[in-house]
N, C-alpha and C positions, 0 to 999 in steps of 0.2 A: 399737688404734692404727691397724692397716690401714682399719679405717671411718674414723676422723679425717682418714687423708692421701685418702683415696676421696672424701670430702665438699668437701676444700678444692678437689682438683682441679675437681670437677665446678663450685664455685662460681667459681674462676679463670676455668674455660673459657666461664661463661655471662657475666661482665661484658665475657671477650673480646669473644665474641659479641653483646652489647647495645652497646659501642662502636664497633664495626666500620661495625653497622649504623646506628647514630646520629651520626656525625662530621657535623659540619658541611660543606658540602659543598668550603668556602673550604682547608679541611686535609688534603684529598682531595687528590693530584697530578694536573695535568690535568681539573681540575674546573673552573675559569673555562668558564664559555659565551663565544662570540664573539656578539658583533656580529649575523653572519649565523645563527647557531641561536636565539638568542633574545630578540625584540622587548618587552622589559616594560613591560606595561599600566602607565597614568601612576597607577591605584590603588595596584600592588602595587610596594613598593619594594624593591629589588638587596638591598639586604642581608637582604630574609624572605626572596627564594630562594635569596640562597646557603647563607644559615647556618639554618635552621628544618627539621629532618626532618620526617615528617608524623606526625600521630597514630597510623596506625597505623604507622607504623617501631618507635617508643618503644614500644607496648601488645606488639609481637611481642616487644621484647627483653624487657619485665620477664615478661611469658610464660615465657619461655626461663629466664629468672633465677628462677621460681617453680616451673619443673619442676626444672629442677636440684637446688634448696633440698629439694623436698620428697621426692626422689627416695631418698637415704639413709634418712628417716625411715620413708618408706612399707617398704623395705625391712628396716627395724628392727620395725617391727612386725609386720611378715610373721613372721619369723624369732623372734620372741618370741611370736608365734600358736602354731609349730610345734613350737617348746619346750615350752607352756603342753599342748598337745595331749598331745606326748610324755610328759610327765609324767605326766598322767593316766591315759593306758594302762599306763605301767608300776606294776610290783608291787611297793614297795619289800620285799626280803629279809628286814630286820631292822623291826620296829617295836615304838618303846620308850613308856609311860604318862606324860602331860605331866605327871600330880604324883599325888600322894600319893590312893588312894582315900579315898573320902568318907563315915564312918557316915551310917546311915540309919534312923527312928526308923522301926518299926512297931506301928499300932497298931489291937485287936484292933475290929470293928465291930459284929456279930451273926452268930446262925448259922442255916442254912437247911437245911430238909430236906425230903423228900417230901413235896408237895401236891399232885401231880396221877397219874391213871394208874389203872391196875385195881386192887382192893380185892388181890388176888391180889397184885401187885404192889408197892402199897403194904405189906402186910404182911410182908413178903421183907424189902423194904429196912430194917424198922427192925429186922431180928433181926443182931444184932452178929459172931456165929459160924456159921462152916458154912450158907451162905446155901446155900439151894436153888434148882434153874433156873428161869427166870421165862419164861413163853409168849410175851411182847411187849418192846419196850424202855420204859421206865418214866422218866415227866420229873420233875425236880428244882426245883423253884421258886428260884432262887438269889436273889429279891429284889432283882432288877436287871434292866433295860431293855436295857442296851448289849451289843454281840457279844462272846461269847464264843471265843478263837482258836484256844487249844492248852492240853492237859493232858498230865499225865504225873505215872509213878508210882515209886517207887524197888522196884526187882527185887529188891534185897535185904531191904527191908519193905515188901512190898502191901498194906500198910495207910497208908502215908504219900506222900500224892501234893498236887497241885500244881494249878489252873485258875487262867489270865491270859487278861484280853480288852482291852478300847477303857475310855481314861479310868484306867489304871492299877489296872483290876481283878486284884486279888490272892487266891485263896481257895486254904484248906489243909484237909484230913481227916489224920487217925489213926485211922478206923478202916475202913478199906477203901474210902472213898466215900460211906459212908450218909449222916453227916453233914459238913457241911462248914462253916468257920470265915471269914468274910469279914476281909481285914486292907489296912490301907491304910498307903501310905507317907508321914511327915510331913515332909519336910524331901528333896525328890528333886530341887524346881528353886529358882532364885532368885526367880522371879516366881509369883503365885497363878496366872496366866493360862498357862503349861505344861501340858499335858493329855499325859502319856505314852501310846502306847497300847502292850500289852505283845504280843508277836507270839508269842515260843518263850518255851519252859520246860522243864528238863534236870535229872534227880535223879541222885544218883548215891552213896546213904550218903550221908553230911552236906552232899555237896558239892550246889548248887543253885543255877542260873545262871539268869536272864534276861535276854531280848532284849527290847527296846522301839524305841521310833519319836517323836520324834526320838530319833537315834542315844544310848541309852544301855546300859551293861552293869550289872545288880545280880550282887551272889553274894554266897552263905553256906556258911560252912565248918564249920554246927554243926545243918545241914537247916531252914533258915531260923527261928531262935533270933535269930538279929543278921543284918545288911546292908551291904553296902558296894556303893557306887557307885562301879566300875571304870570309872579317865577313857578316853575314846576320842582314839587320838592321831589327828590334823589332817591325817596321810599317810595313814590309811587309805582305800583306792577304795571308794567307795560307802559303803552305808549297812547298818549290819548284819542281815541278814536269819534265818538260823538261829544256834546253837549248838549243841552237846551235850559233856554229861560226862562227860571219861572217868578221871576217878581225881582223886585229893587235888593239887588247885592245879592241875589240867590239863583244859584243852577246846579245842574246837575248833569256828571260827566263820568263816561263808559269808556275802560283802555280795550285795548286787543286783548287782553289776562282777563280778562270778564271783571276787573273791578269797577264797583261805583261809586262814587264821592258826591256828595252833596255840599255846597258850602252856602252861608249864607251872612257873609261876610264881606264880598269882593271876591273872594279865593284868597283870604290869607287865612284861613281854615278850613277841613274840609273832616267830613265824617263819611265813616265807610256804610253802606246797606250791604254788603256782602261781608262773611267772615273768613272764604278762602278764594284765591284763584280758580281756576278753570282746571286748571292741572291738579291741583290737590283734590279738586273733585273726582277727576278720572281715577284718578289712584284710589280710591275709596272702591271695597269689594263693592257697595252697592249698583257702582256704575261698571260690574264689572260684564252686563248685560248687553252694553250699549256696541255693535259692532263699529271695528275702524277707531275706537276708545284706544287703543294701545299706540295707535301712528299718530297720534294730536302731536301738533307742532309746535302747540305755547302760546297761541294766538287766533283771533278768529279774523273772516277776509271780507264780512258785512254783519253791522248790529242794527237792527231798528226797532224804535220805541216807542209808543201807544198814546195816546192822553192820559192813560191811566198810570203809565210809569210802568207797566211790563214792556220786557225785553224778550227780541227773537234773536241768534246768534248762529253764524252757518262757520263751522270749523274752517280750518286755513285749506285743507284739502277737501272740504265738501263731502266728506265720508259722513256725517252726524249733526244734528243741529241741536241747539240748547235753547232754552228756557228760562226768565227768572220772572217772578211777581213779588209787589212790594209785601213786605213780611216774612220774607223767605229768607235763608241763612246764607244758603247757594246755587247755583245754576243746577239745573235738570237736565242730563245729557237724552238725546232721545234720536233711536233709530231711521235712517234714512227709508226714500221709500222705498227703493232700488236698487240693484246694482250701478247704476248711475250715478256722478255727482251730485250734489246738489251745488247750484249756480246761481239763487238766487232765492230770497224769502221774507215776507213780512205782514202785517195784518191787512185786515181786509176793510179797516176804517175807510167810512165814507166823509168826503168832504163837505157834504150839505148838513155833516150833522146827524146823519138818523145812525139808531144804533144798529149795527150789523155784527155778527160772530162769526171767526172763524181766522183762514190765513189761507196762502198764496206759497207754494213751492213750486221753483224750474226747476229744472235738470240739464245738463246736459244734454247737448243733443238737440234741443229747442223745446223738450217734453216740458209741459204746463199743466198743473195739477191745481187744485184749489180743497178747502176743505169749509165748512160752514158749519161744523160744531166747536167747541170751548177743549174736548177733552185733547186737544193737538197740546196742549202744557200739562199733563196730568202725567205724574209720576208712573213709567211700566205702559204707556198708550200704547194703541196698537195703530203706527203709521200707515198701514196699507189698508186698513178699514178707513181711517178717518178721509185720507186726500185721493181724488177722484181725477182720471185724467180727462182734460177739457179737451174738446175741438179744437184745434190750431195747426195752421199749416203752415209751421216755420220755415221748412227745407233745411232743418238744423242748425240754424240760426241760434246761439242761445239768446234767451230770455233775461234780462237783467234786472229790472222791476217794473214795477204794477203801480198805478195808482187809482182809489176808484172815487172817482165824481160824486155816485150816485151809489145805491144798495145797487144796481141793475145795469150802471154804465162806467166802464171801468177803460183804461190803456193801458198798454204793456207797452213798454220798447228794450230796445237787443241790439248788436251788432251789424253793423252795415248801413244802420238808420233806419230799420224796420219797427214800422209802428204796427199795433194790432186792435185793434177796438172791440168792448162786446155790447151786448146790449140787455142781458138774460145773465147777469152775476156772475159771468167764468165758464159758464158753461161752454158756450159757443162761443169764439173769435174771428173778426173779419179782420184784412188786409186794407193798412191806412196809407195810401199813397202819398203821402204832403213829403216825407223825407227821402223817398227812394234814390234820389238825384246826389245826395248828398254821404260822399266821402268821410262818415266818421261811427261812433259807436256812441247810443245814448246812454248817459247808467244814471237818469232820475228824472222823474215824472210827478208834479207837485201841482196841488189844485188850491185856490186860496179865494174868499169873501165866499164863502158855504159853496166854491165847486161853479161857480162865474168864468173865474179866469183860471186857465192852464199853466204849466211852462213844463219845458223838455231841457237837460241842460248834455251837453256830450263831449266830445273830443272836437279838434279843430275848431274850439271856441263857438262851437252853435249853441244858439238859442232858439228854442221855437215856444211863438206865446200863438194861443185859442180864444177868444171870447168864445163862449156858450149861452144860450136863452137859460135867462132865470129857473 
């Protein structure tokens, strides 16, 4: 209503103003010329000068009457810009399932096992029980081209794990890994031309969740026996980037906008642990410390998550990385260590179990940094005291992650298939020749029954699994 009387007035006051200025000169008081002001050429006749304004009299007032007019509007869209902004930064609290989830046909394709790898090691992999340690990591042929992203195995049977990659790669084992089951889903989009690509994968007993891109959620409540396609509601910020499971009907899910959701329901509810994006945090003068904070792009390009439910987060451009711990309202933006990107980062959990403190930052360029205290999330830290640069002789290679075994035995892999191993927590890295041969890039290294068995997963569909001595 206040805009309505705001509008009329400004357009009142501009016809004022367009008549004022364009009266005829005859209706003007004191407008007559005399005689002696002004002599009219026998072309031009009395009545064009008295009554005729000029061209540009009229062009100024409908000027005037156009700024007016469109002065509200310009205003309204402002203001609906700022709205449209604000929304977006925030985190709605509650969010509810547009409709009902959607079975999902899977159906079974072939199966794949060891072709490639030492004799030694190929004979390992096909022994079903009590596998003994293998000297190298040993590749899997899984009869597919496209990258493989993320596996994962259920703690409570380490025999029953999970691999998703590009193109809605789906594959499952029951028996530790050796062999594995290719399966595909028939009925996931409405068009043939959908190509999901699956990011994360989350076991948990029966429970078994996956992430995909464009934005979808599958889960099985019987360890993937049947499927359902949890709908993603239309408020959620960004696009979902992890999950994981934590118990019957409950997980917990990270977009690129740093939001997080917990539901514990199926996913036909979900509640937020953050109260703003990523982006509203930047804007906030307190982040106004954080260099490379002004060029955030809306999104971040790796999250990873702890047992304890803290997040590590590397910006889309690698200028800053963030922080969140449970209790906390929002993410922590915090200083790189370098002029460098950062290319890579996440904790320093060991898979046997024992407790260790700290984190793992690449860089660019193949630089490998590590850190073994806690204050790397501590609001104002000081990055270049905390991460230490390690020994490692990339040749520029970047670094893509880390995984550590052990407090003291850890592997990195990067681009090209370069594996790195240490033996001394980060400190020092050697050169692990089992992938050299091999045409692709790893981006994840996952150790499972307390740091037993390895897996490597990469591009051009490799796999490479390790047995380790106890």
């Amino acid at each position: 209503m206040a805009a309505r009387k705001s509008r009329v007035l400004m357009v009142a006051l501009a016809l004022l103003v367009a008549l004022m200025v364009g009266l005829p000169a005859w209706m003007v008081p004191n407008s007559f010329p005399s005689s002696r002001q002004i002599a009219p050429s026998p072309r031009v006749s009395t009545a064009m000068l008295h009554t005729s304004p000029s061209v540009g009299t009229w062009s100024l007032a409908l000027a005037v009457c156009a700024v007016a007019a469109s002065g509200p509007a310009l205003r309204a869209r402002q203001r609906k810009g700022h709205t449209q902004r604000r929304a977006e930064n925030e985190v709605p609290k509650y969010l509810e399932a547009p409709e009902e989830p959607i079975v999902v046909e899977t159906v079974e394709v072939s199966r794949a096992q060891v072709l490639r790898g030492s004799a030694a090691g190929l004979a390992l992999s096909m022994v079903p029980t009590a596998e003994a340690a293998a000297p190298t990591w040993v590749q899997y042929d899984l009869n597919t081209g496209e990258t493989l992203y993320d596996i994962d195995f259920d703690e409570k049977d380490p025999n029953h794990g999970f691999i998703v990659g590009a193109r809605a790669l789906f594959y499952e084992t029951k028996d530790g890994g050796n062999r594995w089951v290719s399966r595909s889903f028939a009925n996931l989009g409405k068009g043939e031309d959908i190509s999901y690509r699956f990011q994360t994968v989350s076991v948990n007993g029966d429970e078994v969740w996956i992430v995909g891109k464009p934005p979808l959620l599958l889960h099985s409540k019987d360890g993937g026996k049947s499927w359902k396609k949890v709908p993603v509601s239309r408020k959620l910020p960004g696009e979902p980037k992890i999950i994981v499971s934590l118990g019957p009907g409950k997980a917990e899910m990270a977009t690129n906008s740093g939001a997080i959701y917990v539901t514990e329901n199926d996913g036909k509810n979900w509640t937020s642990r953050v109260s703003e994006t990523i982006d509203a945090t930047l804007n906030r003068v307190s982040a106004s410390g954080v260099s490379g904070g002004s060029y955030f792009t809306g999104s971040v390009k790796t999250i990873k998550r702890d047992a304890s439910g803290r997040y590590l987060a590397v910006a889309q451009r690698g200028n800053f990385y963030l922080s969140f711990s449970p209790g906390d309202e929002r993410w922590l933006p915090h200083n790189r260590l370098s002029a460098r990107r950062i290319q890579g980062m996440g904790f320093r959990d060991a898979a046997d179990g024992e407790k260790q403190d700290g984190a793992w930052m690449s860089l660019n360029g193949g630089v490998l940094t590590t850190c073994e205290k806690e204050g790397f999330m501590d609001l104002g830290s000081d990055t270049k005291e905390l991460f230490q640069l390690a020994k490692i002789r990339s040749g520029g290679i970047g670094i893509i992650d880390i995984g550590f075994r052990t407090p003291t035995e850890a592997y990195a892999t990067g681009g090209s298939g370069v594996i790195y191993y240490t033996k001394d927590g980060g400190k020092t890295w050697s050169f692990d020749p089992s992938a050299k041969d091999l045409p692709c890039n790893l981006y994840n290294v996952k150790f499972f029954q307390n740091g037993k068995v390895g897996y490597m997963v990469g591009s051009a569909g490799i796999l490479l699994r390790r047995v380790f001595e106890a």
